[in-house]
C-alpha positions in Angstrom: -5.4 0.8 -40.4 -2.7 0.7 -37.6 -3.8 -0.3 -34.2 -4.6 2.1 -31.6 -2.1 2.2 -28.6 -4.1 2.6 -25.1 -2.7 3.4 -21.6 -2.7 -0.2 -20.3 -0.6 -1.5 -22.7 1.7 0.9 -22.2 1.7 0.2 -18.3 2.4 -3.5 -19.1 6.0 -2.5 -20.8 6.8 0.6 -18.6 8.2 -1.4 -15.8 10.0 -3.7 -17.9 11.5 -0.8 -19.9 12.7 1.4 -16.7 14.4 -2.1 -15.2 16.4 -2.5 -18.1 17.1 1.5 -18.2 18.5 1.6 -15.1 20.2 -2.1 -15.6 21.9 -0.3 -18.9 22.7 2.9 -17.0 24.5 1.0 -14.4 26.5 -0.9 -16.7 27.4 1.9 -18.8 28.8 4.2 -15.3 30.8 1.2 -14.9 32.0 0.8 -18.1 33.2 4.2 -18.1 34.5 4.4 -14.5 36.3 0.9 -14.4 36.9 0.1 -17.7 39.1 2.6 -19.2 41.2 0.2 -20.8 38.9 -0.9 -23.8 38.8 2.7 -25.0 42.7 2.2 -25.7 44.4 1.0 -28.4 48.0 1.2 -30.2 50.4 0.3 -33.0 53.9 -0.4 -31.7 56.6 -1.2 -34.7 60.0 -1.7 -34.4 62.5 -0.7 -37.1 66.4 -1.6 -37.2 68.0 0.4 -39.2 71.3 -1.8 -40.5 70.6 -4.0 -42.9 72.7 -6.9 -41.1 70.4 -6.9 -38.0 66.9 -7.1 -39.5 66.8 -10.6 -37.9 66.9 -8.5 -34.7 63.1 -6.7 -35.8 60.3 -7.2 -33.3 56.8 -8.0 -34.8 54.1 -5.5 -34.6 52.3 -4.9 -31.9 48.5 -4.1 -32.5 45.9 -3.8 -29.8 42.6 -2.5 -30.8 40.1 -0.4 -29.5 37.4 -2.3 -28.3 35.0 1.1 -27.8 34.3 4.5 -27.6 32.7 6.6 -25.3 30.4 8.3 -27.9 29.5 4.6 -28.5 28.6 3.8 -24.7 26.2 6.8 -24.8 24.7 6.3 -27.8 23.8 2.8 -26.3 23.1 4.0 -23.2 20.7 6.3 -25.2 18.7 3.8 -27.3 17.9 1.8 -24.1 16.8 5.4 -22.0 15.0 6.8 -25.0 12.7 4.0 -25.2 11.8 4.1 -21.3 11.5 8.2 -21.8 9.1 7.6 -24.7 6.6 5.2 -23.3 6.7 7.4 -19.9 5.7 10.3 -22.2 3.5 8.9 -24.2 1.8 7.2 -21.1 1.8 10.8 -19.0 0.8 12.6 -21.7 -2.3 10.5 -22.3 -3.2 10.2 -18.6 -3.8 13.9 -18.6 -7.3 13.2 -20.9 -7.8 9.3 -18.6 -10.9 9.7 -17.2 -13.5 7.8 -15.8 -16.4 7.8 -13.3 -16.8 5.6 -10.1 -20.0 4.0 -10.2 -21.2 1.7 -7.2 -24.0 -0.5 -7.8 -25.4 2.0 -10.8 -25.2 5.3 -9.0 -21.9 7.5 -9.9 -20.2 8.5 -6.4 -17.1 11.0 -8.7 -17.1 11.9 -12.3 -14.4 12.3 -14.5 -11.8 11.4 -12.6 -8.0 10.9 -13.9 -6.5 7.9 -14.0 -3.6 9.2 -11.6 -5.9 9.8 -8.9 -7.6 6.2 -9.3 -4.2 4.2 -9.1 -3.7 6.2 -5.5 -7.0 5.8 -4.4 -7.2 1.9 -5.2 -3.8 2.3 -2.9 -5.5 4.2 -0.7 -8.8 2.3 -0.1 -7.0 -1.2 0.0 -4.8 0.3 2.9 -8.6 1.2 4.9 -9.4 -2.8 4.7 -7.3 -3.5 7.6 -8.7 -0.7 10.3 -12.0 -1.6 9.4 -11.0 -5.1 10.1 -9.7 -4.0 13.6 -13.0 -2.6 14.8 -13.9 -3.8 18.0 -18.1 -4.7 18.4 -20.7 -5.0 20.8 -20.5 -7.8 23.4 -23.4 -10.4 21.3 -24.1 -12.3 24.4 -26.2 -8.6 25.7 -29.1 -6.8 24.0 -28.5 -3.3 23.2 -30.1 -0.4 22.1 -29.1 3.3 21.3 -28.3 5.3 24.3 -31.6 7.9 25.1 -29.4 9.5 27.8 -26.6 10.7 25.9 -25.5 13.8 23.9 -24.1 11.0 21.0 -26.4 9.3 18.4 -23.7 6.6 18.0 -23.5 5.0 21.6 -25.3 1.9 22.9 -26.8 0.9 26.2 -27.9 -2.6 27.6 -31.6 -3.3 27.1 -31.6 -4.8 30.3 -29.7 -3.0 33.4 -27.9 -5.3 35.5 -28.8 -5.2 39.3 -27.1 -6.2 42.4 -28.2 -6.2 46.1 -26.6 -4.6 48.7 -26.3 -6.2 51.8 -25.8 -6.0 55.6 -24.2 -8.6 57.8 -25.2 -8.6 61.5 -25.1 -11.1 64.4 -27.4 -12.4 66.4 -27.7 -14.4 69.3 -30.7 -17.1 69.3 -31.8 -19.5 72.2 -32.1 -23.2 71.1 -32.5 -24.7 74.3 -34.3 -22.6 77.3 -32.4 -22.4 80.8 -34.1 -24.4 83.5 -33.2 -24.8 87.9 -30.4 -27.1 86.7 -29.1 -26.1 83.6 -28.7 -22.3 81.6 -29.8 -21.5 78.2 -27.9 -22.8 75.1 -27.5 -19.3 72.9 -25.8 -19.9 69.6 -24.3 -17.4 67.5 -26.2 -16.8 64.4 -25.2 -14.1 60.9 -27.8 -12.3 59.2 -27.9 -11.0 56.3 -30.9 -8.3 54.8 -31.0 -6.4 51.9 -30.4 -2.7 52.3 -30.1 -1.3 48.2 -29.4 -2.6 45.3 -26.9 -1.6 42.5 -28.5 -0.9 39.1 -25.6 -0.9 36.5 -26.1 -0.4 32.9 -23.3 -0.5 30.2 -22.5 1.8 27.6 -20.4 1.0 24.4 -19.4 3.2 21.8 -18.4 0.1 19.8 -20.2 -1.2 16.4 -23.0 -4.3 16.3 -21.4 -6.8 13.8 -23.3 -6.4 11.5 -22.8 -3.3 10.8 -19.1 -3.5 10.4 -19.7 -6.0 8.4 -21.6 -4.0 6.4 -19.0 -1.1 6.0 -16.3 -3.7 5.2 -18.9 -4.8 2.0 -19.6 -1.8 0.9 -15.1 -0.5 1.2 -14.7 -3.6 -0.6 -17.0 -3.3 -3.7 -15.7 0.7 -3.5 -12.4 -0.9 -4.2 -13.4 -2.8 -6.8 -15.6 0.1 -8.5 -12.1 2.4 -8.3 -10.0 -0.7 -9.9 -12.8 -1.0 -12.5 -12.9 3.2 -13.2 -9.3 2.8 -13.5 -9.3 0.2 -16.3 -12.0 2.2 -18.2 -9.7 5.2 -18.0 -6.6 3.2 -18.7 -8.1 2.3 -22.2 -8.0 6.0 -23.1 -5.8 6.2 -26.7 -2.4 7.3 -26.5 -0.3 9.3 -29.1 2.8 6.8 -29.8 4.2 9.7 -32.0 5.1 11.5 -29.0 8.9 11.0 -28.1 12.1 13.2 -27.0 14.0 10.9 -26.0 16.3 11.3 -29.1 16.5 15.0 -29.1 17.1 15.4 -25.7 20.3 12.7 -26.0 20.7 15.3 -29.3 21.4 18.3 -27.4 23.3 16.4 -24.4 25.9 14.6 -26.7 26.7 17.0 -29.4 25.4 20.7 -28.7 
């Protein structure tokens, strides 16, 4: 009994198989563009005609033809056909690649193609770094959610912060009373008293730390459920008698 061919072993030759298409293609547009000259050959002779002067006969001049073009096609199609048979093979198999993402037993998507995995895996991987960027809650404060505001996800300080208000005045004090020979000694003195206070608390709309470090976990082990769906899906059987490659070549190169 043959082996079965499944999508992943298809994915590890596809790449490999479209470098050397386009490698071959390459080649061959130069080949037929710049190289005209191995598609030439000839057979020059040279006859004299009195017998006398055969001394005077040239050797014969033979130059091959290295190719053909119908032989630069045909090898540019072998090294196509191959790439457009595995991409066949591969696309037409992804169409029944399925799988569910599962996250720590409980299945967040059914059923879904192996296509839309690879992007999402893409996708998700590309989330890691603004979840990395968001900003968090000052830890040297205490906060708790915000009672005064129309948002659920905004934080106040536990503790308001407060300030007193002051005035500055002058007054003028007597440190040594005036007598018959000699008048007062008044010194200038500031005072300062307490008229308010400012009461400042802070809101944030940021994240504690330990929630973002939470949603960073939990994006992470997402990504690694989608990787894992994908591989489930990529182990789907594919149908390695599908190819065209040869009758499409067929119809291009001779009708």
């Amino acid at each position: 009994m043959s082996k079965k061919t499944v999508i992943h072993e298809l994915l590890a030759v596809e790449n490999s198989l479209s470098a050397d298409a386009n490698h071959v293609q390459k080649e061959c547009y130069k080949t037929l563009s710049d190289k005209r000259q191995i598609f030439g050959g000839l057979m020059k002779s040279h006859q004299i005609f009195a017998e006398d002067q055969q001394h005077l006969q040239q050797p014969t001049d033979h130059k091959e033809v290295v190719s053909t073009v119908d032989a630069q096609l045909d090898y540019l199609a072998g090294e196509l056909t191959r790439y457009w048979d595995v991409s066949l093979q591969k696309e037409s198999a992804n169409q029944y690649a399925r799988a569910d993402i599962t996250v720590d037993g409980k299945v967040l998507a059914k059923d879904v193609a192996a296509t839309v995995l690879l992007a999402m895996e893409k996708r998700l991987t590309s989330l890691v770094s603004v979840y990395n960027a968001i900003p968090t809650l000052d830890a040297a404060k205490a906060w708790i959610e915000a009672s005064d505001q129309a948002r659920k996800d905004i934080f106040q300080t536990k503790h308001a912060i407060e300030r007193f208000q002051t005035k500055t005045e002058d007054e003028y004090v007597t440190v040594v009373k005036a007598t018959d020979k000699h008048p007062a000694q008044v010194v200038k003195q500031t005072k300062e008293t307490h008229i308010g206070k400012y009461i400042t608390t802070e809101y944030s709309g940021c994240l504690a730390s330990a929630d973002k470090a939470e949603r960073i976990q939990r994006l992470t082990k997402l990504i690694r459920a989608v990787k894992q769906a994908r591989q489930r899906a990529n182990t789907q059987e594919v149908n390695t008698d599908l190819k065209f490659g040869d009758a499409l070549f067929a119809y291009v190169n001779n009708g």
